[in-house]
SERO-4910 file (N, C-alpha, C, O; in steps of 0.05 Angstrom, whole numbers):
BEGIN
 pado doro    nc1    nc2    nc3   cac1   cac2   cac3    cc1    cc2    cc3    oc1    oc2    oc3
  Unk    A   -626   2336   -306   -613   2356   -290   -609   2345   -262   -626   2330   -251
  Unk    A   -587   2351   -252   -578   2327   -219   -592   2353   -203   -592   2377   -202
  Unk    A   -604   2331   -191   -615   2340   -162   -591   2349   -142   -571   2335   -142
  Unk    A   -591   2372   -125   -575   2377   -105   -577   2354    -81   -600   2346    -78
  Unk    A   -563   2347    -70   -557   2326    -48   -562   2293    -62   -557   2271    -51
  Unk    A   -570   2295    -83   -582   2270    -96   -555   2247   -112   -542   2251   -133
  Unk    A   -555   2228    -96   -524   2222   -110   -540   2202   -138   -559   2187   -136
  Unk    A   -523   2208   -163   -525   2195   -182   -503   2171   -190   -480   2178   -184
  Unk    A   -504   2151   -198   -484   2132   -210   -467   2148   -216   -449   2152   -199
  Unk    A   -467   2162   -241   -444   2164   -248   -425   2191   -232   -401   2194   -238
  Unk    A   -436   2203   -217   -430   2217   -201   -412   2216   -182   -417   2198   -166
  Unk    A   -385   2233   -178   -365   2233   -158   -375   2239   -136   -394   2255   -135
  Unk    A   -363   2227   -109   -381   2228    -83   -358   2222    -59   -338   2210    -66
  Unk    A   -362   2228    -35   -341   2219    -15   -354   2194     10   -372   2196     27
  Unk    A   -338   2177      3   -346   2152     22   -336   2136     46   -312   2131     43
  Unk    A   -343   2130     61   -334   2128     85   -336   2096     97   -353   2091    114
  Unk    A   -315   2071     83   -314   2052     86   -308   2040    107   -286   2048    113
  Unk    A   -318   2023    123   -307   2014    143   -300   1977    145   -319   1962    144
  Unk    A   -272   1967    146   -270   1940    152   -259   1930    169   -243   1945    181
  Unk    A   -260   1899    180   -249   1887    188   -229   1876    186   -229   1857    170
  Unk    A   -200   1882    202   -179   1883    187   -158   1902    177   -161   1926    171
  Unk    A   -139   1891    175   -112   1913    167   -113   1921    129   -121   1906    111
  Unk    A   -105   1941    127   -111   1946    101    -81   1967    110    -81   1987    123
  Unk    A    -55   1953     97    -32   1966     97    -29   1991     78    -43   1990     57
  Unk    A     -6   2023     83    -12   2043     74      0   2029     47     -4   2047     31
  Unk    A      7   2018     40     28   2010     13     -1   2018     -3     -4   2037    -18
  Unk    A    -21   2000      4    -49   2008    -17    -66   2043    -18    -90   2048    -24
  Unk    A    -47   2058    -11    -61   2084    -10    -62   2092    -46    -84   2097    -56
  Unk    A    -37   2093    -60    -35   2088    -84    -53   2083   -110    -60   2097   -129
  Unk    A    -58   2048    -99    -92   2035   -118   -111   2054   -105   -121   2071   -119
  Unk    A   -118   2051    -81   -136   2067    -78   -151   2100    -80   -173   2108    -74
  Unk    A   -132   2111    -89   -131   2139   -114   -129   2164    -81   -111   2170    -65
  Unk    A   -159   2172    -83   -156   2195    -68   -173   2180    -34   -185   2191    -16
  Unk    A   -167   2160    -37   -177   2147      0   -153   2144     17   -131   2134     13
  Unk    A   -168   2157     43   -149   2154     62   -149   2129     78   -169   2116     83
  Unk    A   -119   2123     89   -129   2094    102   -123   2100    134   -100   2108    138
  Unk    A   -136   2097    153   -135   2097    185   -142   2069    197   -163   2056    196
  Unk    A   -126   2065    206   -131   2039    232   -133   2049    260   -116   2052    277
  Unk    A   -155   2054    261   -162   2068    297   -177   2052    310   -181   2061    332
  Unk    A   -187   2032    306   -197   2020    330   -193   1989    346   -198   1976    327
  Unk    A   -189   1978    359   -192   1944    362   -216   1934    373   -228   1941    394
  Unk    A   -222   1917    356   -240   1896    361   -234   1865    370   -230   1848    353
  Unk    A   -235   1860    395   -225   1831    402   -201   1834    382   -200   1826    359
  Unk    A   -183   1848    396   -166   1844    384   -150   1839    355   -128   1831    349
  Unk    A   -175   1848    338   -176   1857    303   -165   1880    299   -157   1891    320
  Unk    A   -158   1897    273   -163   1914    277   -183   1929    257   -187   1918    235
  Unk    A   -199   1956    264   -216   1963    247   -203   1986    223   -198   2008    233
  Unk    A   -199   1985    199   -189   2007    182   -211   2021    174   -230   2009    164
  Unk    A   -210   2045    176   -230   2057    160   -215   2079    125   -194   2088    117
  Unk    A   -238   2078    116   -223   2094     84   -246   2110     80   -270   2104     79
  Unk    A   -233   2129     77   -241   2155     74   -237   2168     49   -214   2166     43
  Unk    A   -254   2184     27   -249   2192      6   -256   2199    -16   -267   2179    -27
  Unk    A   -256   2220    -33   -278   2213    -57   -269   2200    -78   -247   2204    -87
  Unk    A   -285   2182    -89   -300   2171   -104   -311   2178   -133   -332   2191   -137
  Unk    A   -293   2169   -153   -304   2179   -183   -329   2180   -188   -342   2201   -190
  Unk    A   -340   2151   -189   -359   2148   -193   -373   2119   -180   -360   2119   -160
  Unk    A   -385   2102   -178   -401   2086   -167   -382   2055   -178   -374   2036   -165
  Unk    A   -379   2058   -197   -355   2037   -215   -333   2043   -201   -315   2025   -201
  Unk    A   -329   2059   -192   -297   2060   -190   -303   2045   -155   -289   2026   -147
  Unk    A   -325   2058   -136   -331   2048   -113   -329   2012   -108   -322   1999    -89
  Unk    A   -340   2005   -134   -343   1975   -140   -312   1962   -135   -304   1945   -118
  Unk    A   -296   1980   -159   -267   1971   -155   -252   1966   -133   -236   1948   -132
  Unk    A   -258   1986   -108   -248   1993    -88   -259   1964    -78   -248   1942    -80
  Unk    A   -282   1969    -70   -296   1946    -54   -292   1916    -66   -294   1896    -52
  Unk    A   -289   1915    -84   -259   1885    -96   -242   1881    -89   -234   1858    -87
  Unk    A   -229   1902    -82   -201   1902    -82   -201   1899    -45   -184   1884    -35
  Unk    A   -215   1910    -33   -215   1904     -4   -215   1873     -5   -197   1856     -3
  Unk    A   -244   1870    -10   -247   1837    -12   -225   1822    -24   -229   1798    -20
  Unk    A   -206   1824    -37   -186   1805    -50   -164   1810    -25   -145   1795    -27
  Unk    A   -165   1830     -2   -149   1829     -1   -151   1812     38   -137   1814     58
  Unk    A   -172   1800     32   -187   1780     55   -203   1804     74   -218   1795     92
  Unk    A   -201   1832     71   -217   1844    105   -244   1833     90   -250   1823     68
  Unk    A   -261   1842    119   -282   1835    125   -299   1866    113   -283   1883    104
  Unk    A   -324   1872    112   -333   1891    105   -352   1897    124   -370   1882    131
  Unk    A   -346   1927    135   -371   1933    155   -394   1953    150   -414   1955    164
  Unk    A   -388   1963    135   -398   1989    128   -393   2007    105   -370   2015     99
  Unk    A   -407   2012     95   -407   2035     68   -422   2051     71   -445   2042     74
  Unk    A   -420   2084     72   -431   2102     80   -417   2122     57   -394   2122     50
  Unk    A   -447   2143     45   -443   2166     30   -444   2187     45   -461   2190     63
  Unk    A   -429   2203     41   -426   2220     50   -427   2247     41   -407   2261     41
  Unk    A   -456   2259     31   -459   2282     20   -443   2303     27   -436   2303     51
  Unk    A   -436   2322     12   -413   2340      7   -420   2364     31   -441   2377     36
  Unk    A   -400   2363     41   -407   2384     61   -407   2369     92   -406   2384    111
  Unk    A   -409   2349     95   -418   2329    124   -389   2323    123   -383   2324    147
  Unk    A   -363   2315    107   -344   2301    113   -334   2317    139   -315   2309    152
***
């Protein structure tokens, strides 16, 4: 029986990625229900953040491949229990 606030694997969830780097909107698409924002500069980088839920923990994996293939840097991965977005 799932615990309330308790995130499980296979469990859908909303996550709050942060990288190094441009992550163009063309990839909103692959990336299903994440949003993509570029709001900040770093030395002149820029920072994207993605925002969104998340099938399940596999599908998070995919995501986080697919950043990395696409050269950003990775800063952050944050869950975001339901209700805090």
């Amino acid at each position: 029986m799932p615990i309330p606030g308790k995130l499980c694997v296979a469990d859908s969830a909303i996550y709050l990625i942060r990288l190094l780097g441009l992550v163009d909107a063309r990839w909103a698409a692959t990336l299903g229900e994440m949003g993509i924002v570029t709001h900040e500069r770093d030395t002149d980088r820029d920072i994207t953040t993605l925002c969104g839920r998340v099938t399940d923990q596999a599908a998070l994996l995919g995501i986080l491949n697919l950043v990395h293939g696409l050269g950003t840097q990775l800063l952050s991965v944050e869950y975001m229990p339901d209700g805090q977005n």
